[in-house]
N, C-alpha and C positions, 0 to 999 in steps of 0.2 A: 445626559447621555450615559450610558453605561459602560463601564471599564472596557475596551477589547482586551480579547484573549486570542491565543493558539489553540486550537480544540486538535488534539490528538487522539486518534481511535488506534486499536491493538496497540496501548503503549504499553503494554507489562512485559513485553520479550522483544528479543531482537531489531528491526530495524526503527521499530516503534522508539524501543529506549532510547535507539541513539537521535531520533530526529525529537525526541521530547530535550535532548542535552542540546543536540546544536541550536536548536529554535531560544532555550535558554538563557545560553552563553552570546547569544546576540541580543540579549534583553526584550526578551517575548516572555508575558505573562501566560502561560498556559492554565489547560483543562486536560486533565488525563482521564482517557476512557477505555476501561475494558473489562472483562467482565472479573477478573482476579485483584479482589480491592485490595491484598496483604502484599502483592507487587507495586500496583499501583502508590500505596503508602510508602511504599522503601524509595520506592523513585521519587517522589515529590519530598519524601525527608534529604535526599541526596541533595537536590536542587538546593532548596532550603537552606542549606549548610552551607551552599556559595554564597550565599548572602543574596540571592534570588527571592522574591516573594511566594511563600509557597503553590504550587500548583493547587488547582481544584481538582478533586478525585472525584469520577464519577465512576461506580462499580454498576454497568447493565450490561445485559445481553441486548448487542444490536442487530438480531434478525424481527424483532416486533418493535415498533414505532420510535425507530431512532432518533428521530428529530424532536420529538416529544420529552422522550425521556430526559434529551442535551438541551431543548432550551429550557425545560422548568430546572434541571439540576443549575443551570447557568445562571436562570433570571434569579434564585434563589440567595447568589453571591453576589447580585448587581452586576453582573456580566455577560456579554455579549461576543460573537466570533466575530474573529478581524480576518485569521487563519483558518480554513479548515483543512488537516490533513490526513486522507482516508488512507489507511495504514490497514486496518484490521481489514483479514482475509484469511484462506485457510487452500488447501488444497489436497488433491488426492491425488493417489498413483496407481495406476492398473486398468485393463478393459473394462468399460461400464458394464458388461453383461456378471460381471465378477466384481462389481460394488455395492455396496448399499443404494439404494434407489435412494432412501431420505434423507441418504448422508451427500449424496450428489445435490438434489435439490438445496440444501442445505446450503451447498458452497453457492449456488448461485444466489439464494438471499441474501447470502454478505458480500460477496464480491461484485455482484451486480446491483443488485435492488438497493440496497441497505448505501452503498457507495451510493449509488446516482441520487437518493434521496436525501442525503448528507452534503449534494455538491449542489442541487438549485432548492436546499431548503432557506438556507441564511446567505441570501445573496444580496437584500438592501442591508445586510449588517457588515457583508465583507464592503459593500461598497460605498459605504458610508463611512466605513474607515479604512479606506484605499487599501486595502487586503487581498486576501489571495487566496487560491486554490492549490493542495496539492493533493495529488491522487498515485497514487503506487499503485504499475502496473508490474510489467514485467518483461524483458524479451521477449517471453515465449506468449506473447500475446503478436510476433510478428511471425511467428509459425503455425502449422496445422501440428494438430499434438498427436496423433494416434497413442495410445497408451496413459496420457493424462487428458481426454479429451474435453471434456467440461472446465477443467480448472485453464488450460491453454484458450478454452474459447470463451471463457469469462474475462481474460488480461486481456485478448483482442478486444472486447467489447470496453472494456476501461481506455485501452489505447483509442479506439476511435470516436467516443464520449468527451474524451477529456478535450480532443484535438480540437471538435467542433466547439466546445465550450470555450476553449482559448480564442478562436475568431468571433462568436458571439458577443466574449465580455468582454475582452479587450479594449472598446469603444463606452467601457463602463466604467474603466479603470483597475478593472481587478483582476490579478495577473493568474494566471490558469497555466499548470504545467503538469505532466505524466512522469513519472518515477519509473523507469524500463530497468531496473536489476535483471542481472546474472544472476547465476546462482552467488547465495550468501549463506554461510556456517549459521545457523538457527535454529530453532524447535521447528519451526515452518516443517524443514526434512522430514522430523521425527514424526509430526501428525500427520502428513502426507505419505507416509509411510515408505519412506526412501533410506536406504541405510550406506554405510560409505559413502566413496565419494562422489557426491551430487553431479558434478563435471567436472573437466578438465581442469588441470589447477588453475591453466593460460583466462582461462573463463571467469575464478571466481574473485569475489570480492569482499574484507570486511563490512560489518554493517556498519563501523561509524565513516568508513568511507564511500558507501553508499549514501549515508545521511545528510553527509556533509555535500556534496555532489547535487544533493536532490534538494536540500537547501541554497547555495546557491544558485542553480538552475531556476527556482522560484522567481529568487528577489532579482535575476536579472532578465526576467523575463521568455524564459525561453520554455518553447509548445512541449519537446519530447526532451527529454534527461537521462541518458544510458553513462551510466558509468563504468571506466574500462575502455580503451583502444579496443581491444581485444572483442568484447560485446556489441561497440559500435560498429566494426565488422562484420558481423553477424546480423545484425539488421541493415546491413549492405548488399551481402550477399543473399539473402534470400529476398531480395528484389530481383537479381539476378537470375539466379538458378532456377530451371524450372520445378514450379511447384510440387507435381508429383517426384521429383526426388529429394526434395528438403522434406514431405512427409514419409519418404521410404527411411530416411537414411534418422528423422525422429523415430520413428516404429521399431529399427531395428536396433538403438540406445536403447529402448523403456521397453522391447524382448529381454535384453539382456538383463536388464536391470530384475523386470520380473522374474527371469528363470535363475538368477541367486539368490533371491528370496523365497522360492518355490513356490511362487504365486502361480 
């Protein structure tokens, strides 16, 4: 049988790096995946250095045949996914009519396609070695986005993906959970083109405190993982409120947010 591993995707920045550390430090062999191999090397030297088995680097762009590229890089080191956890994603900020049409499509090859293709590719592997699924969505996958509308309706489609996959495999033994962050300090901001502050401070959260959250939410089993009192609030209340004012009152944050940017 081949070794398992943790296969992590976007582990070269932010919540990536820290869920490649926590998976670590609880003695998971990992796979690092993203397309910056000179990151990906400094992180898997970092590991290393604990006295950890070095990580596998795998440097690809996963909008073209992602499952392709991770099993031959995998089967290539006699390893196999125990973990898969779909981290890499990207997002945008502004009215679609005022974005890149390629660059939108774009986000939904990785956050959609590229993610669902990565979670029922290796699924006799996670469950042959009693493994798991984890998927980073986001809050704002339990909102209408006006102003980031694509990247808000790609986390909803990750939130309600994951959920049905968690009652499907369950019965298979392989534990299936969503990752719903707040806002987190990251590049994320900066390629989505957000500047200051993302949200309320009450709202945000570091990324190793996010990781570590969305790792144990994992291994104990549980569907959705918001990390923060504060966030899980918020996916309270917009069960509550009616919907057209949880979209007036997102539209009229990402106004403002666009007219300090001059967008």
């Amino acid at each position: 049988m081949a070794r398992p591993v943790t296969v992590i995707t976007g582990a070269s920045a932010g919540i990536g790096v820290e869920l490649a550390r926590v998976f670590a430090r609880n003695g998971h062999a990992l796979a690092l995946v993203a397309r910056r191999e000179q990151r990906l090397n400094a992180l898997a030297d970092e590991i290393a250095a604990t006295g950890a088995l070095r990580p596998i680097v795998i440097a690809a762009d996963l909008t073209h045949e992602p499952a392709r590229k991770i099993g031959e890089a995998l089967a290539a080191h006699g390893a196999e996914p125990q973990f898969v956890v779909n981290n890499a994603g990207f997002g945008l900020a502004g009215r679609v009519f005022n974005l890149d049409r390629d660059e939108q499509l774009d986000m939904i090859d990785l956050n959609v396609r590229t993610l669902t293709e990565l979670s029922i590719a290796f699924l006799d592997s996670l469950e042959r070695h009693k493994g798991g699924l984890l998927n980073v969505g986001s809050v704002a996958g339990f909102l209408p986005g006006p102003g980031m509308a694509v990247y808000y309706a790609s986390k909803a489609y990750v939130l309600s993906f994951t959920e049905a996959l968690h009652k499907e495999l369950k019965g298979r033994g392989i534990r299936v959970s969503v990752l719903c962050p707040g806002p987190v300090a990251t590049e994320f901001a900066e390629r989505a083109g957000v500047k200051g502050n993302v949200a309320p401070p009450i709202l945000a959260q570091p990324a190793a405190y996010v990781a570590e959250q969305g790792y144990r939410g994992l291994m104990s089993g549980h569907r959705v993982v918001v990390p923060g009192l504060a966030n899980k609030l918020v996916t309270i209340i917009v069960r509550l409120v009616p919907r057209r004012l949880i979209m007036a009152t997102v539209n009229v944050r990402q106004s403002r947010r666009s007219s300090a940017l001059g967008a």
